[in-house]
N, C-alpha and C positions, 0 to 999 in steps of 0.2 A: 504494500500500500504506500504510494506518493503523496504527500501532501498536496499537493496542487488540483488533482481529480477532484477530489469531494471537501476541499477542507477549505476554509478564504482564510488569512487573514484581512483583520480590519486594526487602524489604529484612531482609539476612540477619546471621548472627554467625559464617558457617561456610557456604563451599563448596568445589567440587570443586577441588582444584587444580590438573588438567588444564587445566579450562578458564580458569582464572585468568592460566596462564602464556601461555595462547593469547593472549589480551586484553591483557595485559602484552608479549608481542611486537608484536600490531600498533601498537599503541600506538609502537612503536619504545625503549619504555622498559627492557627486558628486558635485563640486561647478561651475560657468560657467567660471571662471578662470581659472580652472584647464589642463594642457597640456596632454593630452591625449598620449601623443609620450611618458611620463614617465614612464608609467606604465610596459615595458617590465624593466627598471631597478625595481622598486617595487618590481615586481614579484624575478628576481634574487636576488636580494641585501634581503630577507627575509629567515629568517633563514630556514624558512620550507610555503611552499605555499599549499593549497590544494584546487582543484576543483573536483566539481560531476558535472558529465553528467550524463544523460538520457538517456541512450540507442538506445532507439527505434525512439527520434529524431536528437542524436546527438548534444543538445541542455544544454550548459555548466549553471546550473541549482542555485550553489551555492558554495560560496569560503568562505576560513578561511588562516590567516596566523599566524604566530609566526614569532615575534623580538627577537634574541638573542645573544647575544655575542658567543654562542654554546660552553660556558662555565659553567656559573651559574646559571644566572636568564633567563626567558623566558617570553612574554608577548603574549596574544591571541591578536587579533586586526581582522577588519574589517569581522567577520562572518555576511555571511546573505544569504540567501534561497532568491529566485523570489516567489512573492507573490504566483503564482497559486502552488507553490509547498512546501509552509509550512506547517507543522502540520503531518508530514510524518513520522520523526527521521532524518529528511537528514542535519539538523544543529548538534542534538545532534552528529551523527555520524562524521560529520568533527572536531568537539570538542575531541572527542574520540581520532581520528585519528593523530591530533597535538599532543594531549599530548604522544600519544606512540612513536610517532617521538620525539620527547623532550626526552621522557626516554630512547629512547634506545639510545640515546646521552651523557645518563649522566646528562641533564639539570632536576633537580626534583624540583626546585623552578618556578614553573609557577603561573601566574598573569592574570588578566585582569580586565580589568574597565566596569561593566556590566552595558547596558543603564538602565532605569528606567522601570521598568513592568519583567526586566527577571530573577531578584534573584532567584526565584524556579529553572528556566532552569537550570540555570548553579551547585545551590546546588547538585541539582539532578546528576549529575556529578561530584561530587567532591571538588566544591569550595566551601567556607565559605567567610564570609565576613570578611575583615582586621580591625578585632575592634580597635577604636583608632585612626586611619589611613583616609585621606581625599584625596581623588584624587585631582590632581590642574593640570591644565593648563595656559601655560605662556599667556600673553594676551599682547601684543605690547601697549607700549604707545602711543596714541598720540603726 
């Protein structure tokens, strides 16, 4: 299966937020805190947002975003495919798709913090890893 036959991407300012939260759980990102009413600003307030649909069911399939100041740097964030539809191209493709939106912005310094098991993926597209360089996350004191 190709993506291109039955799958579009689109890059949006506003979708469903059904399916958003769907993509956000598999992802494993979804917390039970979390206000689900935020996510239409998420989507807008992102420099560049992308979803795939499935054609044939109309079924919003997998999403990728970029953070940017839509000056310099750019950052990939929350990519993830529904399980029954990984292993296709339909993440490499919204990876693709970011970064061409970032360049033809002007944005050529793009980033992202890749989970653990995906370094191929993403080499395979371009990125290297930031020798040197430690990702950190703030973490609230107690």
């Amino acid at each position: 299966m190709e993506i291109f036959e039955d799958f579009r991407i689109f890059m949006v300012k506003e979708w469903d937020i059904d399916a958003l939260e769907d993509l956000y759980r598999a992802g494993g990102w979804w917390r039970g805190s979390y206000d689900r009413s935020s996510l239409p600003d998420l989507v807008r307030s992102s420099f560049g947002f992308a979803v795939v649909v499935h054609l044939p069911s109309g079924q919003t399939v997998g999403m990728g975003r970029l953070i940017s100041d839509g000056v310099s740097d750019a950052y990939v964030q929350d990519l993830v495919v529904l399980p029954g539809f990984r292993g296709h191209g339909i993440g490499r493709a919204i990876v693709k798709r970011l970064v061409e939106f970032a360049m033809a912005r002007r944005v050529t310094w793009i980033a992202l913090v890749a989970e653990p098991g995906t370094r191929s993926f993403y080499e395979e597209l371009g990125f290297s890893p930031m020798e040197g360089f430690v990702p950190m996350l703030y973490q609230e004191q107690a």
